[in-house]
PASEBA-1860 file (N, C-alpha, C; in nm, 3 decimals):
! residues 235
1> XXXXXXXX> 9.340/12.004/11.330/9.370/12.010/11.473/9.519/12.039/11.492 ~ 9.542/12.149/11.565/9.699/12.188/11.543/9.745/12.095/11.755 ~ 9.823/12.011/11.714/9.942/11.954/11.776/10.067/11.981/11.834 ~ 10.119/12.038/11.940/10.193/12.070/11.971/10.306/12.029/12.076 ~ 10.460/11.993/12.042/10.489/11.914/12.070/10.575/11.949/12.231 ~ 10.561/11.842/12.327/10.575/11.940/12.473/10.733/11.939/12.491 ~ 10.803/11.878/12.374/10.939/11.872/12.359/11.018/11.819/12.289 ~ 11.136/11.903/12.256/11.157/11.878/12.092/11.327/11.889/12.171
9> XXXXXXXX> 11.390/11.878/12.278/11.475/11.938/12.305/11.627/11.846/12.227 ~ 11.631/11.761/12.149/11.719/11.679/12.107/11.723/11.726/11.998 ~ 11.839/11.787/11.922/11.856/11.808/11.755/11.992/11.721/11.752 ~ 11.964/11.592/11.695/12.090/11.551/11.627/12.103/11.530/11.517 ~ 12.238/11.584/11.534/12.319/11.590/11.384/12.433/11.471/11.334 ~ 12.426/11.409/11.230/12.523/11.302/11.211/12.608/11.318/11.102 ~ 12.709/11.376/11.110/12.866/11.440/10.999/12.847/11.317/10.896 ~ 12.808/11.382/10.767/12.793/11.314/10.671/12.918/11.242/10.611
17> XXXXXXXX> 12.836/11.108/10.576/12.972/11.051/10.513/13.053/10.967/10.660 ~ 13.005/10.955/10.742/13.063/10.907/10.889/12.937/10.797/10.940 ~ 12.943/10.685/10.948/12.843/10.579/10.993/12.841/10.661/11.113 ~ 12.709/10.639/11.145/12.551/10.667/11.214/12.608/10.607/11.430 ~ 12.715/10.647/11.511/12.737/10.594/11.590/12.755/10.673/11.689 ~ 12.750/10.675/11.814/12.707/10.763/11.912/12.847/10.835/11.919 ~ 12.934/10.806/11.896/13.098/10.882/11.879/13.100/10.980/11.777 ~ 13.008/10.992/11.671/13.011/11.060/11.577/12.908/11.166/11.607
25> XXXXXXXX> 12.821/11.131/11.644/12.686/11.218/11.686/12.705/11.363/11.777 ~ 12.617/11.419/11.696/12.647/11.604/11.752/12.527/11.627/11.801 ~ 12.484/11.630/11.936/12.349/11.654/12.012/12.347/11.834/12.044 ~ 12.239/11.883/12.005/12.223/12.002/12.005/12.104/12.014/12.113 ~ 12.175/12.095/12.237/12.031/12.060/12.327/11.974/12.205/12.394 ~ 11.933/12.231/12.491/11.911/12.357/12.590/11.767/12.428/12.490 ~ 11.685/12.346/12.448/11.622/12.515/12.358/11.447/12.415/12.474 ~ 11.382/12.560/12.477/11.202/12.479/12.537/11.140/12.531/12.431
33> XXXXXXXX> 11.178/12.523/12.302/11.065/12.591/12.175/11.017/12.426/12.135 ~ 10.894/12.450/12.066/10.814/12.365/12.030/10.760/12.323/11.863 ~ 10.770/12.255/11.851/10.705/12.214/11.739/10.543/12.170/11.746 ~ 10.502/12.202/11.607/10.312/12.210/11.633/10.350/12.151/11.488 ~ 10.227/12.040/11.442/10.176/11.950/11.366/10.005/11.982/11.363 ~ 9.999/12.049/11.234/9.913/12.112/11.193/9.817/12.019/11.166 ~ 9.705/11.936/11.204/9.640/11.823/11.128/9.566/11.841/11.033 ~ 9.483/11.947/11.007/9.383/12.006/10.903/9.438/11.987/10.782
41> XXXXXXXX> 9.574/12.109/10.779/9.696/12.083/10.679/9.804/12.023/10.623 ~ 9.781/11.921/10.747/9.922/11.851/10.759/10.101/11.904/10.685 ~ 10.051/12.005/10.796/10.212/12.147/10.787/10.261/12.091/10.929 ~ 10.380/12.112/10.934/10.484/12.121/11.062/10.535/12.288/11.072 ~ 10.508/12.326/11.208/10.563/12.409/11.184/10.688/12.431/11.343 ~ 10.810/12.454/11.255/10.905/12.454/11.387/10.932/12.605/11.450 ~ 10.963/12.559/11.582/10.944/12.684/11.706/10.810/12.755/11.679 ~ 10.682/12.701/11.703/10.575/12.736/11.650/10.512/12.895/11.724
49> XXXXXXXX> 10.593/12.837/11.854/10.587/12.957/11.981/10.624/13.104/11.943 ~ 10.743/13.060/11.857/10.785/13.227/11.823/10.690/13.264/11.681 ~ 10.657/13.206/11.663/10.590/13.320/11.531/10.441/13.285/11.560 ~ 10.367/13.376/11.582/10.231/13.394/11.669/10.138/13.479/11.539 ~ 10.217/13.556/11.464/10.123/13.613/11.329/10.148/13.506/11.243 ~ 10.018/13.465/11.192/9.980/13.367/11.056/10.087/13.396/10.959 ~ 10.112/13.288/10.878/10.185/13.338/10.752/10.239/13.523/10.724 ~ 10.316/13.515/10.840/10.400/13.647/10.840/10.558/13.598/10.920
57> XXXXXXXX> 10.645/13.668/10.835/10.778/13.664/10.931/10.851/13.494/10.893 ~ 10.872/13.471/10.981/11.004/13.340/11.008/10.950/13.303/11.154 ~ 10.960/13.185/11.145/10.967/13.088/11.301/11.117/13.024/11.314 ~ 11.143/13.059/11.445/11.323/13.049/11.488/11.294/12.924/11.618 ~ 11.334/12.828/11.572/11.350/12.733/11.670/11.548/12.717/11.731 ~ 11.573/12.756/11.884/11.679/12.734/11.865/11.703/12.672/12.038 ~ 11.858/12.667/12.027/11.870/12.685/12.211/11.981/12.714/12.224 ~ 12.037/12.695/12.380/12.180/12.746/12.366/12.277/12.619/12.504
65> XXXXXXXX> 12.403/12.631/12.474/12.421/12.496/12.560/12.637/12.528/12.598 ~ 12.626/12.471/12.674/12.754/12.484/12.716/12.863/12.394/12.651 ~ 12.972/12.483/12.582/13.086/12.409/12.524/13.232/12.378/12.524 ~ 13.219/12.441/12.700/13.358/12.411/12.748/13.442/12.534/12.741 ~ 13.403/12.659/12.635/13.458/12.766/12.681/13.346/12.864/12.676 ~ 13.254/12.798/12.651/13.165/12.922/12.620/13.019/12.854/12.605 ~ 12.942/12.961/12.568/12.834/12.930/12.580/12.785/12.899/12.331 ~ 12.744/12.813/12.313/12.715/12.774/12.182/12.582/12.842/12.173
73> XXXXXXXX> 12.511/12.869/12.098/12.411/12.930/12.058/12.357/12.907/11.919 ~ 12.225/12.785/11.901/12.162/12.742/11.764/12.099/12.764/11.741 ~ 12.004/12.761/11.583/11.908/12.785/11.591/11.871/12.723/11.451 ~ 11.748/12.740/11.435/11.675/12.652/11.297/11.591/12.790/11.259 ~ 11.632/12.841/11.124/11.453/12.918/11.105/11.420/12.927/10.962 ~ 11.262/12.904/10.962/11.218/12.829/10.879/11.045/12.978/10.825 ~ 11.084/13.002/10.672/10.964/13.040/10.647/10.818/13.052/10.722 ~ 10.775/13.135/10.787/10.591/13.131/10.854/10.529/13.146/10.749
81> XXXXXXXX> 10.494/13.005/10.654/10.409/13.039/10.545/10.352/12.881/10.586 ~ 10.182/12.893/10.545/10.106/12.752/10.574/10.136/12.648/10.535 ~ 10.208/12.698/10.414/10.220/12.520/10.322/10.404/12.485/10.333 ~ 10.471/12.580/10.431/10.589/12.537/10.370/10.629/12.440/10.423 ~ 10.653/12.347/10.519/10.708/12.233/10.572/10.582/12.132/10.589 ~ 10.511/12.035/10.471/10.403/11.952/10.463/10.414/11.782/10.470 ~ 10.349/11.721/10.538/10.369/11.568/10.538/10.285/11.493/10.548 ~ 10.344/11.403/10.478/10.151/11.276/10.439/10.208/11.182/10.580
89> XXXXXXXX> 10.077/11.083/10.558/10.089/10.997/10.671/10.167/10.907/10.638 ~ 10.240/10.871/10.500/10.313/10.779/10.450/10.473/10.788/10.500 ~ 10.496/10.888/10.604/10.661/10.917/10.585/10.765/11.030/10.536 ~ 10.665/11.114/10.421/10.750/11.187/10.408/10.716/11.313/10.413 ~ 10.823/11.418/10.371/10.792/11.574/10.430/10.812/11.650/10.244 ~ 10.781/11.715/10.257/10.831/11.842/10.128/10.802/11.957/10.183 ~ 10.926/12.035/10.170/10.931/12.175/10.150/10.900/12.264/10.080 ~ 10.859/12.417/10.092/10.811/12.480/9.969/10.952/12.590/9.995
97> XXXXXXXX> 10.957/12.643/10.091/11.083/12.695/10.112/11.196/12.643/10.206 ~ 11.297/12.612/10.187/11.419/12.568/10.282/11.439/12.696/10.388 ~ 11.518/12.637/10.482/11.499/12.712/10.607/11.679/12.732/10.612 ~ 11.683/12.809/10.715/11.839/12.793/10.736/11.903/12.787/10.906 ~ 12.032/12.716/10.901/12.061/12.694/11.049/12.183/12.782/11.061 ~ 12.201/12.790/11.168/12.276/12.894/11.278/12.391/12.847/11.377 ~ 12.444/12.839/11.429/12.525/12.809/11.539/12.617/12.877/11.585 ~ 12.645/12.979/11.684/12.754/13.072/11.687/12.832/13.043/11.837
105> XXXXXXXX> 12.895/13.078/11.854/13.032/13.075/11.999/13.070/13.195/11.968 ~ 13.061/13.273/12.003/13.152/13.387/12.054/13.210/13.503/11.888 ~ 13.323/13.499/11.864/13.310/13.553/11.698/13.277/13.417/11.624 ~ 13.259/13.325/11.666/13.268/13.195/11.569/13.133/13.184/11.518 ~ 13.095/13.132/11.390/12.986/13.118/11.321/13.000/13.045/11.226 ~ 12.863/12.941/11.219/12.878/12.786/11.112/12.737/12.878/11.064 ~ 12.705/12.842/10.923/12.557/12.861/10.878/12.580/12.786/10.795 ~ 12.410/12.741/10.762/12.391/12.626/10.653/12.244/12.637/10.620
113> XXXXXXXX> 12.208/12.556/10.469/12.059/12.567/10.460/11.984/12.444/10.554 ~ 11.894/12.447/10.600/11.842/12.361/10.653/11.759/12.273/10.557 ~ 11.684/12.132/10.567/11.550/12.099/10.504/11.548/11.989/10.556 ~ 11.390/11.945/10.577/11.333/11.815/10.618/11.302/11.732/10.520 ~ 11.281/11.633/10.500/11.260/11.519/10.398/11.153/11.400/10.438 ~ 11.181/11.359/10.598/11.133/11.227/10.598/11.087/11.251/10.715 ~ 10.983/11.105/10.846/10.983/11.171/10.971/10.912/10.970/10.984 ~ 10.998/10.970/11.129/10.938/10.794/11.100/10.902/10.791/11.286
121> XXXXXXXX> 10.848/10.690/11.368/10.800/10.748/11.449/10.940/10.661/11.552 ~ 10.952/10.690/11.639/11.088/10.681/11.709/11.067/10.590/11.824 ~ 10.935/10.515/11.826/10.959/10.410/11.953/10.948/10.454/12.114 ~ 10.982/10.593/12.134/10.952/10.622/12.231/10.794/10.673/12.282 ~ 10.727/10.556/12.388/10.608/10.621/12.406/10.601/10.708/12.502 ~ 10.473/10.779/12.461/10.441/10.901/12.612/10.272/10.868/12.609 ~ 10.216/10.933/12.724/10.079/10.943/12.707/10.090/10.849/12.821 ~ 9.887/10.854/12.906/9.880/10.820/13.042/9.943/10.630/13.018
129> XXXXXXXX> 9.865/10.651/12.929/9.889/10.450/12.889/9.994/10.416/12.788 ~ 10.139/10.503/12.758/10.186/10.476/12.666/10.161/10.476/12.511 ~ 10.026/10.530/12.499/9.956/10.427/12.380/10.022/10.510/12.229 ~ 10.094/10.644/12.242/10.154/10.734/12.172/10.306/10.695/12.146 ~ 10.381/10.697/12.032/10.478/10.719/11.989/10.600/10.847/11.950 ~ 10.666/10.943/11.996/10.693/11.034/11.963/10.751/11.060/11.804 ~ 10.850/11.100/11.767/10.859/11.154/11.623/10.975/11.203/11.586 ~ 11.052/11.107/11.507/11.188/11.166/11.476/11.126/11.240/11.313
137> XXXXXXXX> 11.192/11.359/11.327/11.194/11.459/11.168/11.327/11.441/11.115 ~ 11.386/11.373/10.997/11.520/11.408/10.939/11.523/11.460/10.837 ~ 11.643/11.516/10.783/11.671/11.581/10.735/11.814/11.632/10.681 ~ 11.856/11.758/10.626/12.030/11.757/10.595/12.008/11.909/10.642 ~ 12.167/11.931/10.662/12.209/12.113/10.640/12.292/12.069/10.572 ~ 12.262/12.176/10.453/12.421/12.172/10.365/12.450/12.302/10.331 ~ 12.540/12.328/10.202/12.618/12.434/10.196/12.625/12.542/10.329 ~ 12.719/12.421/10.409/12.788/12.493/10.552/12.913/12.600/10.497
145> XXXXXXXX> 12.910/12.727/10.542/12.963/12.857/10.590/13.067/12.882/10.723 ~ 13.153/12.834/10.714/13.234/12.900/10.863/13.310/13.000/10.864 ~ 13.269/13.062/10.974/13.338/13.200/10.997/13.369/13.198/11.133 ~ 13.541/13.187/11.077/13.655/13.161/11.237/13.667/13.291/11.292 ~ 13.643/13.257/11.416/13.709/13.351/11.540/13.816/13.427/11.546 ~ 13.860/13.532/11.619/14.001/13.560/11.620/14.084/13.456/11.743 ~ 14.030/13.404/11.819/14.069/13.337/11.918/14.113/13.188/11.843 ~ 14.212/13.130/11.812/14.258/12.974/11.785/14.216/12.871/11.904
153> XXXXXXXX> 14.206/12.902/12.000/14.181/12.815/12.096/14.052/12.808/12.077 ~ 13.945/12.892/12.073/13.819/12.888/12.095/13.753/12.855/11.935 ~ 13.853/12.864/11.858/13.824/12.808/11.716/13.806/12.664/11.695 ~ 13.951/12.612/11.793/13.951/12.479/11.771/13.855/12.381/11.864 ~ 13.801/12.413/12.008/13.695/12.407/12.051/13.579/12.392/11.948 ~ 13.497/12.507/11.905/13.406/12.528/11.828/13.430/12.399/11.736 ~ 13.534/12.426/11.603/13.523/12.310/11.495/13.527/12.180/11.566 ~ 13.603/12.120/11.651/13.619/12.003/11.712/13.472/11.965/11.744
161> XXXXXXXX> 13.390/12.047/11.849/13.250/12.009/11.865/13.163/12.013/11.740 ~ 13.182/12.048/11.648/13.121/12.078/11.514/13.157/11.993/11.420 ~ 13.295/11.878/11.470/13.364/11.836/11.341/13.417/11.890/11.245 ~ 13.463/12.004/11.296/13.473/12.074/11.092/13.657/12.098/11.129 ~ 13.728/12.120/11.023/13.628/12.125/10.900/13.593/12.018/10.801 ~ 13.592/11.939/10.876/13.604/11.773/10.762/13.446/11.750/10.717 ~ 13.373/11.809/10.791/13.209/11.795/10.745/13.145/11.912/10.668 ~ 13.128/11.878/10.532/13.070/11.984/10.465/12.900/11.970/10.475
169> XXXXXXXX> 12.822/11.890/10.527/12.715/11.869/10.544/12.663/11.764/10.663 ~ 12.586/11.813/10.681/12.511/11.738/10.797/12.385/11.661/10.802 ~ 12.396/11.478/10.862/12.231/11.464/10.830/12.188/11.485/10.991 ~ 12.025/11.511/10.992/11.956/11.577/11.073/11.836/11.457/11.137 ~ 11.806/11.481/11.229/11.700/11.411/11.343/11.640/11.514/11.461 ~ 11.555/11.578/11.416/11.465/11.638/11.539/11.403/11.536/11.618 ~ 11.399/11.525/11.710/11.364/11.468/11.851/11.219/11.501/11.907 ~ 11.117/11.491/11.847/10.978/11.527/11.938/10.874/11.439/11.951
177> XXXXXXXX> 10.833/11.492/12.045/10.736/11.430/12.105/10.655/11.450/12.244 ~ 10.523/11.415/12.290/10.433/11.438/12.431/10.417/11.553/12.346 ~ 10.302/11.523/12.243/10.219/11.607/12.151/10.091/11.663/12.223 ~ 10.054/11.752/12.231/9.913/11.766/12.358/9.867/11.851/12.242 ~ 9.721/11.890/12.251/9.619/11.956/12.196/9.514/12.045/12.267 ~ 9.597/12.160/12.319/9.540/12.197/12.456/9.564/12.138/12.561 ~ 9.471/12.118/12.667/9.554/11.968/12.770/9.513/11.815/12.757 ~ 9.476/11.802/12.603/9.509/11.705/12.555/9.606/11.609/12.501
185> XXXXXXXX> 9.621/11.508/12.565/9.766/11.428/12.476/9.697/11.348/12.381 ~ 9.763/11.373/12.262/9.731/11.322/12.120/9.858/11.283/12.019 ~ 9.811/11.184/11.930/9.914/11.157/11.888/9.959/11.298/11.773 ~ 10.136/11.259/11.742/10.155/11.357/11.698/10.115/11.382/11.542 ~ 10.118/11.272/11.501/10.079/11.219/11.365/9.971/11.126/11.388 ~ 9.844/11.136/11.311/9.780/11.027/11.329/9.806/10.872/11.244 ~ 9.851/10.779/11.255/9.831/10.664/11.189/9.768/10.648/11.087 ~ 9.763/10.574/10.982/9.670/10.551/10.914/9.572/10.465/10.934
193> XXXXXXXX> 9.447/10.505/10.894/9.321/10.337/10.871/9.416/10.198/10.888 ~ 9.383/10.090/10.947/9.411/9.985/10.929/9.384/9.928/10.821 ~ 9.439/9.824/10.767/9.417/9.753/10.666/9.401/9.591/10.720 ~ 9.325/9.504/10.622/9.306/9.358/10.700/9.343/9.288/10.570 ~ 9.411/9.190/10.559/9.434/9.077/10.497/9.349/9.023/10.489 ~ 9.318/8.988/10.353/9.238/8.810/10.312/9.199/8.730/10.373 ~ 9.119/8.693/10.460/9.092/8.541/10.513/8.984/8.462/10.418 ~ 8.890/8.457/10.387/8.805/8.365/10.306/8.680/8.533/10.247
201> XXXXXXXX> 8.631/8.426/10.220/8.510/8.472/10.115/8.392/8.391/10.103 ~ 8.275/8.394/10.150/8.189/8.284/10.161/8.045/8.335/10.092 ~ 8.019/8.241/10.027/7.861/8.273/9.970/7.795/8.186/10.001 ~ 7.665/8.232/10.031/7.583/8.141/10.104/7.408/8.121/10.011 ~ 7.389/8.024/9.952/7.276/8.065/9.804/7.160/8.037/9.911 ~ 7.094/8.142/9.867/6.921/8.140/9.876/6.824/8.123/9.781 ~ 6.750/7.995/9.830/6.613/7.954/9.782/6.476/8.036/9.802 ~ 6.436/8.082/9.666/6.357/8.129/9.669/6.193/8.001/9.684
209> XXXXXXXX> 6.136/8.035/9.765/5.996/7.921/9.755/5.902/7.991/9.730 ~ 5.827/7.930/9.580/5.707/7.983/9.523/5.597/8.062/9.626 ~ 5.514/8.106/9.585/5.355/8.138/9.646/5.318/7.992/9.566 ~ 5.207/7.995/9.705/5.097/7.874/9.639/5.027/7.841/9.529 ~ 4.938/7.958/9.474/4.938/8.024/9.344/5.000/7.960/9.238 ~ 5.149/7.976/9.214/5.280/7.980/9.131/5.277/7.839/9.130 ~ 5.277/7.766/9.271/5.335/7.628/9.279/5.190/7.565/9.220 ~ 5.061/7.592/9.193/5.003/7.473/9.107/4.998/7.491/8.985
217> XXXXXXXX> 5.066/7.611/8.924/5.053/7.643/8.783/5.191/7.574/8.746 ~ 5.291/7.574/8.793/5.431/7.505/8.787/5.387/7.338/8.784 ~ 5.271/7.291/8.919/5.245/7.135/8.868/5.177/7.123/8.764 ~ 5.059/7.221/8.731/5.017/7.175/8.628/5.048/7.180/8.478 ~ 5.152/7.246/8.474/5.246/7.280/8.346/5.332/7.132/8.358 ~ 5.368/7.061/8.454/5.456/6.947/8.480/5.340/6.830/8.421 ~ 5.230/6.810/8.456/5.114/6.738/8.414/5.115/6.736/8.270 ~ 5.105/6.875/8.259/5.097/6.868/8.118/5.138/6.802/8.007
225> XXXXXXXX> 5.291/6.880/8.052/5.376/6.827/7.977/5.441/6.676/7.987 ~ 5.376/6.605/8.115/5.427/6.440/8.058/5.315/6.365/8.007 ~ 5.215/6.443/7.986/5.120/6.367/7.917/5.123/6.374/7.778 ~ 5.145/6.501/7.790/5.181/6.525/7.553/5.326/6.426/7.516 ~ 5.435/6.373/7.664/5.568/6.293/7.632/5.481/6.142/7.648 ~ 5.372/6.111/7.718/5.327/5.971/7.698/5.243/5.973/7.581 ~ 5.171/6.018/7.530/5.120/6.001/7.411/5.196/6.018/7.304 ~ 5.322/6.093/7.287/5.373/6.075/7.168/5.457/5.917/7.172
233> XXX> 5.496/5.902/7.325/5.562/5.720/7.304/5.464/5.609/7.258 ~ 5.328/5.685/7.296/5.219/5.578/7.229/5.225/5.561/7.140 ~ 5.198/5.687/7.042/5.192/5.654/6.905/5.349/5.625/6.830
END
C-alpha cells in the first residue's frame, strides 16, 4: 500500500559536532513535494510527485525560501529505483544508492551526498482522532562542496545561514507526516504486532470416567486380586 505524506515541509539540519539546540538548527522550509512510504516494499521514496516513471530517472525533493538577500533554493535527489531507500518496522533505513543535496543563492552553491539511516516516530499526532503519529527520517550530508559567489556580502549571508565554513557535515531530520492513502489517513509506518508479557500459566487436569462395561471388569479384577492376597495370609 503506497502512503503518501501530505507534508514533509520541515528539513532540519543540525551542524555536526554542535549539540542538538534550536540556536544551532538550520530549518529548510518552502518546498509542497511529498514523500510516499511504499508498504508492500517497505521503500521510501522522496519527492515521490516528481518522478511519476517507475524505476526511471531521479526523484528531486526540494523548496525554496527567503534569506535576507535573496531567494535560497534546496533540494534532495535521490535514485528512482524500488529498493533504494528501504525500512523495517524496527527503526532503521538502508540505502542501495546515496542521494545528493543541493542548496544554491544566487552564484553561491553548497553540495553534499545525502543518506538516511534511521526514522523514529516524532510525537506529533494527525488523523480525525489523533490516533496517528507523524515521522522524523534522519540522516547525514557529508562531503560538503562550496562554491563562493563573486558577491562577499551575499557570500557571507549564504555561509552564515549555512554555518560554513566551520561545518563539514550535516546531521539530518525530515519532518513528515498526515500520511493519506488516497483520501485515506493512514499511518505512515505501520507499528508492529503487539507483544504481551507473562502473567500465569494454568493447567487444569481432566478425569477421564470409565464406560460401565470397563468399570465392572476393573471391580472384578479388584475382587480378584484381594482374594488370591487373603488366601496367601491364610496359608
Amino acid at each position: 500500500m503506497r502512503k503518501e505524506s501530505a507534508y514533509a515541509s520541515i528539513l532540519l539540519l543540525l551542524t555536526s559536532g554542535v549539540a542538538a539546540r534550536a540556536s544551532s538548527a538550520i530549518y529548510l522550509t518552502g518546498t509542497t513535494d511529498v514523500v510516499a512510504f511504499n508498504g508492500k516494499s517497505d521503500t521510501i521514496t522522496i519527492g515521490s510527485s516528481s518522478c511519476t516513471v517507475p524505476n526511471t530517472g531521479n526523484c528531486t525533493f526540494g523548496g525554496t525560501q527567503n534569506v535576507g538577500t535573496g531567494d535560497l533554493s534546496w533540494s534532495i535527489t535521490t535514485p528512482n529505483t524500488a529498493a533504494n531507500i528501504t525500512y523495517d518496522a524496527f527503526g532503521d533505513i538502508t540505502e542501495g544508492t546515496a542521494g545528493t543535496f543541493s542548496a544554491i543563492e544566487g552564484d553561491n552553491t553548497l553540495t553534499g551526498v545525502f543518506s538516511l539511516d534511521a526514522w523514529i516516530y516524532d510525537g506529533v499526532s494527525y488523523g480525525p482522532q489523533g490516533d496517528y503519529e507523524g515521522i522524523d527520517l534522519e540522516g547525514t550530508i557529508t562531503n560538503l562542496q562550496l562554491t563562493p559567489g563573486a558577491s562577499n556580502f551575499n557570500n557571507q549571508i549564504f555561509n552564515s545561514f549555512l554555518d560554513l565554513p566551520s561545518a563539514n557535515s550535516y546531521d539530518v531530520v525530515l519532518d513528515v507526516g498526515n500520511c493519506t492513502s488516497g483520501s485515506k489517513v493512514e499511518p505512515c509506518i505501520a507499528p508492529l504486532d503487539p507483544t504481551a508479557s507473562f502473567t500465569s500459566l494454568q493447567l487444569t487436569p481432566n478425569s477421564v470416567t470409565p464406560e460401565p462395561g470397563t468399570f465392572v471388569l476393573l471391580l472384578a479384577g479388584a475382587v480378584a486380586g484381594a482374594r488370591v492376597f487373603h488366601r496367601k495370609r491364610l496359608s
